[in-house]
C-alpha positions as CSV (number, residue, x, y, z in Angstrom):
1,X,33.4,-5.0,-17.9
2,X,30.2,-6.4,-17.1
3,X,26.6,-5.4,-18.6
4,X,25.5,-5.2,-15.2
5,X,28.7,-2.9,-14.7
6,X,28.4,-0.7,-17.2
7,X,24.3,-0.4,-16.6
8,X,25.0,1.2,-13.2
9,X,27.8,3.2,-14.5
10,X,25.5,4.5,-17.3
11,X,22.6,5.5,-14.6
12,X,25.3,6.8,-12.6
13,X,25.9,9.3,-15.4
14,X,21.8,10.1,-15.3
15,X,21.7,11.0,-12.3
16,X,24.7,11.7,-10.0
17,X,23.8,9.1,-7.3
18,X,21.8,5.9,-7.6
19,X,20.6,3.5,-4.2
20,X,21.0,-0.1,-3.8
21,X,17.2,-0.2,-4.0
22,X,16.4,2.1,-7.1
23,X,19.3,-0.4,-9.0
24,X,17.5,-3.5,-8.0
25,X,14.3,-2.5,-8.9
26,X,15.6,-0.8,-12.3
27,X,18.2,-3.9,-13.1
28,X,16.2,-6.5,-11.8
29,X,18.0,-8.6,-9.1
30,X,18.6,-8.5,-5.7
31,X,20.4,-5.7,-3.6
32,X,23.0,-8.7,-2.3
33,X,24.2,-8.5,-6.2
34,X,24.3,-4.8,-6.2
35,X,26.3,-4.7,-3.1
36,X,28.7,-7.0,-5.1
37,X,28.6,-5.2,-8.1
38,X,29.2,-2.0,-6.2
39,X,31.9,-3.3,-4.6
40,X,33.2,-4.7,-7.3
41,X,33.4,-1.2,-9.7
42,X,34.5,0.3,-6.0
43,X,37.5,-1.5,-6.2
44,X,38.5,-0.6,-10.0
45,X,37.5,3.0,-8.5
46,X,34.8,3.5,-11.2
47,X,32.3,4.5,-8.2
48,X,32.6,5.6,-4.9
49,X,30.6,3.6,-2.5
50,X,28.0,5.6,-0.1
51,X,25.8,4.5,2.9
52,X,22.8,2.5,0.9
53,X,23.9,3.7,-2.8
54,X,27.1,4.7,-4.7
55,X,28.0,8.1,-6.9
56,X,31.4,8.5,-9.2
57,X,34.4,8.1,-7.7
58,X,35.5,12.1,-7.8
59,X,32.0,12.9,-7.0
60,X,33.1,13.2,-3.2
61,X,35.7,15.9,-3.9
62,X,34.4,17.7,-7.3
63,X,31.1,19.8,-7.5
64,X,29.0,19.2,-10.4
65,X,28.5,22.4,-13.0
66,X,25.1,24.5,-12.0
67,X,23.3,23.7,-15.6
68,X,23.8,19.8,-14.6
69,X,22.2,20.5,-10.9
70,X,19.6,22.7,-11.9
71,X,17.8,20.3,-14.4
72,X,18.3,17.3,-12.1
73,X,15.2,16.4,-10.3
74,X,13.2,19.3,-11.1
75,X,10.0,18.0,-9.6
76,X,11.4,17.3,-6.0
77,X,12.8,21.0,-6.2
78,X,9.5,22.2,-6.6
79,X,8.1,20.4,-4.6
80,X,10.2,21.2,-1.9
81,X,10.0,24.7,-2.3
82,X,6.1,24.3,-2.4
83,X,6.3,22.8,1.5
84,X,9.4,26.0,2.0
85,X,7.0,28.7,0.9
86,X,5.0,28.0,3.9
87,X,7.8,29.3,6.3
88,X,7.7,32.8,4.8
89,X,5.9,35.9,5.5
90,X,5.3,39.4,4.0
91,X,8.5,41.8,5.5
92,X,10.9,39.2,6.2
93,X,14.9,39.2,5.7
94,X,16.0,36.1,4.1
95,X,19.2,34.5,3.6
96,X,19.1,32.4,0.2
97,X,22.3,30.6,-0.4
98,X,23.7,29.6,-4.4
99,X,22.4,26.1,-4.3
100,X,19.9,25.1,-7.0
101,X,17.2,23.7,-5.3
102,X,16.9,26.7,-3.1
103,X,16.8,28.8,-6.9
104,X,13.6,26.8,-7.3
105,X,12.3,28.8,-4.3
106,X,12.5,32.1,-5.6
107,X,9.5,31.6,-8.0
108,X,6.8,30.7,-5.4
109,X,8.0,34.4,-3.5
110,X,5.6,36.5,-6.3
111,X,2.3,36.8,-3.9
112,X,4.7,38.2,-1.1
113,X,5.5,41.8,0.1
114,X,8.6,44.0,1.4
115,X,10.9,40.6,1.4
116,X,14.3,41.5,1.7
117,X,16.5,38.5,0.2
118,X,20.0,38.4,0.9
119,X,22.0,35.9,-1.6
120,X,25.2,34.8,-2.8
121,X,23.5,33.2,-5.8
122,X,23.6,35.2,-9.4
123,X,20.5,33.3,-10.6
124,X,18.4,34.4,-8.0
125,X,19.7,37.9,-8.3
126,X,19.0,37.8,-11.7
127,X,15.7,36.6,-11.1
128,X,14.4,38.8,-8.3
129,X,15.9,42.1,-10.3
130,X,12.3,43.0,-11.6
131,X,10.4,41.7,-8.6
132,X,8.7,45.3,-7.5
133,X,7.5,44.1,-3.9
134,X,11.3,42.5,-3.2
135,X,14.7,44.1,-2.1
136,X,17.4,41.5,-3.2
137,X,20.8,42.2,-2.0
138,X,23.4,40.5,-3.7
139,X,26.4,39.3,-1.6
140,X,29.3,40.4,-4.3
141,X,32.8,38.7,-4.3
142,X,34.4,36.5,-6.7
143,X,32.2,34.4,-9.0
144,X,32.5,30.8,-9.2
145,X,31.5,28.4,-11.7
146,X,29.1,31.7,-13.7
147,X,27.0,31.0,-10.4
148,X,28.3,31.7,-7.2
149,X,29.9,34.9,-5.1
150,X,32.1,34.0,-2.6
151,X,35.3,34.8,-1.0
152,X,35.9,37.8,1.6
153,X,33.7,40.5,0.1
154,X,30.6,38.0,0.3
155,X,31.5,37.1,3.8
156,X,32.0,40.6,5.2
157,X,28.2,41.4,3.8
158,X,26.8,38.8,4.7
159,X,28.4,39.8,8.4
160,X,26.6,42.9,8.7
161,X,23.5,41.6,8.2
162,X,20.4,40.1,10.0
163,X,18.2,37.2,8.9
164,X,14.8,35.7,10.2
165,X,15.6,32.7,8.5
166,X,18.1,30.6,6.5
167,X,16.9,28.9,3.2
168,X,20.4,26.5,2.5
169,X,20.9,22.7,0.4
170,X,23.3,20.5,0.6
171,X,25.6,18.2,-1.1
172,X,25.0,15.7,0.9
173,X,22.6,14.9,4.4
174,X,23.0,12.3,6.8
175,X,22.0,11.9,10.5
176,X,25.2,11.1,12.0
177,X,27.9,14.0,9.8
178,X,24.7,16.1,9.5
179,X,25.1,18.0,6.4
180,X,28.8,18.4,4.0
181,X,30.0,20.1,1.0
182,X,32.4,19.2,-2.0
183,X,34.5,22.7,-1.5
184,X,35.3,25.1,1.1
185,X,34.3,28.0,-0.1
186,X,30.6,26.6,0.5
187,X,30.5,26.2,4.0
188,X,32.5,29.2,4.6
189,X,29.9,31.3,3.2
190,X,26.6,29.1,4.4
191,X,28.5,29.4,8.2
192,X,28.1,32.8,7.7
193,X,24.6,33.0,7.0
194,X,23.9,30.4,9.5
195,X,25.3,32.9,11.9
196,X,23.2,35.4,11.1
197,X,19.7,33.9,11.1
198,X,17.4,32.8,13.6
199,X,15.8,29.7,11.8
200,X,18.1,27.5,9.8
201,X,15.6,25.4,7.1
202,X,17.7,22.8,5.2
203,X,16.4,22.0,1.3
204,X,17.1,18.2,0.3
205,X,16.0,16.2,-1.8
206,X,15.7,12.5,-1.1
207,X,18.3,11.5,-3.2
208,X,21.2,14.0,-1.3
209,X,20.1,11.5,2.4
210,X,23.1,8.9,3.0
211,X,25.6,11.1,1.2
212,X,28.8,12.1,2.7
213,X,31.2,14.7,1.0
214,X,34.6,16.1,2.1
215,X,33.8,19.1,3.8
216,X,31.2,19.2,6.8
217,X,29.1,22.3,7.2
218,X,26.7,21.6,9.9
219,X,25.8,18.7,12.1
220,X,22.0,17.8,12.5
221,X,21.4,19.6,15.9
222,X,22.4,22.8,14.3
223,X,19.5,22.8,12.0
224,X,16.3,23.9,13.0
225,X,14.2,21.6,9.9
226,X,14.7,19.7,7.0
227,X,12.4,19.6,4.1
228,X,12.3,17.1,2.0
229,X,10.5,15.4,-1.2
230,X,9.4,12.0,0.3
231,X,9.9,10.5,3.3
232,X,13.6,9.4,4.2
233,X,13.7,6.3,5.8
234,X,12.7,4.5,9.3
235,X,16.9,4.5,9.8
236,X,17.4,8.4,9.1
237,X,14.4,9.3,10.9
238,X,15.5,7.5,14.1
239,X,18.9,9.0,14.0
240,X,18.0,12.6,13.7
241,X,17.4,14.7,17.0
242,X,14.2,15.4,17.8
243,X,15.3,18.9,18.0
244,X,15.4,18.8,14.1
245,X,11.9,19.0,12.3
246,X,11.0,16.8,9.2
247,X,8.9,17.8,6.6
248,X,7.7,16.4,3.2
């Protein structure tokens, strides 16, 4: 295999998903040799090729474990969840799904009062348990991966209760599938919530924009806003429907 090859593979490895431009820049050479690079570890199916960038080849199929998500770009979490914090007020019922960047929202909620948070996520139940000035309801059901409750129990709580507003990631985000998941069991249980709620706020980070994954969960005019690290580009931006805000 080439050095080039096995470069991309290796940053690949760092961080889950890597753009024709961020390679470029970091290999140093043009994004027409990426493209053939890509294509060329496509074809052995080392990668899987995305719009603008390329992830491993099971990535579109196989989540990643929560330990691996949770410590991968820690900064754009936070910062997200800095711009989310903004959208919540003292007595509000808020649906949190499992995902890890929405985990990073949790510790901004401190200076807030009579929240009611409604979760399938055991981190942030674990979390919020000593909060005095927040109710957290978890969902129950099966756990998944040490992380996650799903499965019917999860879905018929979550179906007898009210949200003001819907706090949800991703897997992956792009203006034409809007937003899709590597397993079922996730959109089952974020349609549910989405059903719920009155304002649906999407979580992504820049590097989840241009990914497409097995399972759609919403398209991009059922989501109310997207916050986001940085802004996505001119492409993205003129695709989405001006029905869906854009924050970062």
């Amino acid at each position: 295999m080439k050095e080039r090859q096995q470069k991309i593979l290796e940053l690949l490895d760092e961080n889950g998903f890597v753009s024709v431009e961020f390679l470029s820049k970091t290999l140093f050479c043009s994004g027409a040799t990426i493209r053939r690079e890509l294509a060329a570890l496509a074809e052995n199916q080392k990668i899987k090729r995305t719009h603008g960038g390329a992830m491993h080849f099971n990535g579109i199929s196989n989540d990643s474990p929560f330990h691996l998500r949770n410590n991968r770009n820690i900064s754009e979490k936070h910062y997200i969840a800095n711009l989310a914090v903004q959208y919540i007020h003292d007595a509000m019922t808020i649906f949190i799904d499992s995902s890890s960047t929405a985990a990073c929202l949790i510790k901004y909620l401190s200076n807030f009062h009579d929240l009611n948070i409604i979760t399938n996520g055991l981190q942030i139940v674990y979390e919020l348990a000593e909060q005095q000035t927040i109710q957290v309801f978890a969902t129950g059901g099966q756990i998944k991966n040490n992380v996650t409750m799903h499965g019917t129990p999860a879905l018929n709580m979550i179906s007898k209760r009210y949200a003001d507003v819907f706090f949800f990631s991703c897997s992956g985000f792009s203006a034409d599938h809007g937003t899709s998941e590597t397993n079922e069991d996730s959109v089952e249980l974020k349609r549910a919530m989405y059903r719920n709620s009155t304002k649906k706020i999407l979580l992504c980070d820049h590097t989840k924009i241009g990914l497409v994954y097995s399972y759609k969960c919403f398209s991009s005019d059922e989501i109310d806003m997207i916050i986001t690290d940085k802004k996505p580009q001119e492409e993205v931006i003129k695709n989405i429907p001006s029905s869906l805000s854009l924050v970062y």
